[in-house]
Phi, psi and omega in degrees: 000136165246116180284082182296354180207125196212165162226071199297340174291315178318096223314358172273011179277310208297334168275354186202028189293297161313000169253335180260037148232001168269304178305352184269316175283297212269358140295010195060058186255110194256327155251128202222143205254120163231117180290153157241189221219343167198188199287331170289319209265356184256325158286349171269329143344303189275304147344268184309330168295333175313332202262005182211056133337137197084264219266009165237136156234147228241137161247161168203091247208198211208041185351138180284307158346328169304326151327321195329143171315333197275002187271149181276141162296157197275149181268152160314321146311311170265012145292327167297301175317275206283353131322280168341301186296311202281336177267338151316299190283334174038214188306004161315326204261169193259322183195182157254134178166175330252168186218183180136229189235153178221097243216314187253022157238008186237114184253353214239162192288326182303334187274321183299322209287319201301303167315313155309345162285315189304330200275317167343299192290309157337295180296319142342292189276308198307333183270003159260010170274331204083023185257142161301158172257147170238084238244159173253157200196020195258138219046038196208347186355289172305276192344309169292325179300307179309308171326300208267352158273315151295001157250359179089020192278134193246316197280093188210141153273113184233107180283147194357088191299113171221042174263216181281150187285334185302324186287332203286308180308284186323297178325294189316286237292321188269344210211342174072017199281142157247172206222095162276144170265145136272166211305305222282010181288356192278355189223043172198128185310281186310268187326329176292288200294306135022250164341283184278001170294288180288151181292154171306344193273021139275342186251104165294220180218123158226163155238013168050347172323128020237049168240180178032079156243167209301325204234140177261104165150018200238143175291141169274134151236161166313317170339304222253057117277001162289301183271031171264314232269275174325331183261314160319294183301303118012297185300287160326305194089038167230207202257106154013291202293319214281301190290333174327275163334301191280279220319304189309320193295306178309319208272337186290349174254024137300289202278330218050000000 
């Protein structure tokens, strides 16, 4: 299995990081894609996946959060850093990310606007590295979609997707974009509903950690992409082994 979002950088981390990536191995998880969330937080990223060669590959991205009314806007200046970063590290990295649109912690237009400028740009430097995106979308789905078709972005991931399964189907189906589930499609409707919109060959694995896990309010790990794996195969009709398989291929003709 491959774990395409992870925030392994995180402070919930900090005390068993190295104990949660041995459960991570021994759930059969051989890769785990870990987003960052700004230019400090993508060196510390980077770091760590060095030290877990193989199984962590390091992104590096602008979080749509960054918008928020209660935020400082991020300066040009710290767009330029983390452009700068992401262009160092060049083929080191796995994607950009993450990044994207955020509609329900970002309300005002002026905020939105920017933010939609900031993912332009994202999508800019991922096609001039040859990298995928690794994009947020929440409460804003159509909006991202739409976007990320006017710049033409073909190499995309769209992490827990909780916009219509219809935008969602038309993407894969038009554009080749995959839709990772996380462990929490098992206590979720909307993700459910997901699922059975798309062909397997659209759908990865994220954990999204540590967060949107089986259970709510319990820190997530990778491990627990085992009960994504079961629910999907349950949803779908197929063998466990089936989703195991096509998710990982999907995600390696992404990530490479």
């Amino acid at each position: 299995m491959i774990d395409c979002h992870a925030h392994l950088a995180a402070s919930e981390f900090d005390d068993d990081r190295v104990a949660v990536l041995d459960r991570a191995r021994a759930a059969g998880v051989r890769q785990v894609i870990v987003v960052s969330e700004d230019a400090a937080e993508g060196r510390q990223v980077i770091e760590i996946c060095s030290r877990h060669h193989g199984l962590l590959r390091p992104c590096i991205g602008l979080h749509p959060d960054r918008f928020a009314e209660q935020r400082p806007l991020p300066t040009e200046a710290e767009l330029d850093a983390l452009c700068a970063l992401a262009r160092a590290e060049g083929q080191q990295l796995a994607a950009i990310g993450e990044v994207g649109l955020d509609y329900w912690h970002v309300k005002t237009a002026e905020r939105r606007a920017a933010q939609g400028a900031c993912l332009e740009r994202m999508a800019a430097l991922a096609g001039e590295l040859q990298l995928p995106l690794n994009v947020h979308s929440r409460s804003a789905g159509h909006h991202a979609l739409t976007l990320l078709g006017r710049c033409g972005a073909q190499a995309v991931l769209m992490h827990a997707f909780d916009g219509r399964a219809s935008y969602a189907k038309r993407a894969a189906d038009e554009r080749g974009y995959l839709f990772s589930i996380p462990p929490s499609v098992v206590r979720s409707r909307q993700k459910q509903k997901l699922v059975r919109s798309l062909p397997l060959e659209s759908i990865a694995l994220e954990s999204d950690s540590p967060v949107l896990g089986p259970e709510p309010g319990v820190r997530n790990e990778p491990a627990n992409l085992t009960r994504a794996v079961t629910c999907i195969a349950e949803l779908k009709g197929v063998t466990e082994a089936q989703v195991r398989e096509t998710t990982s291929a999907n995600a390696v003709r992404l990530f490479g």
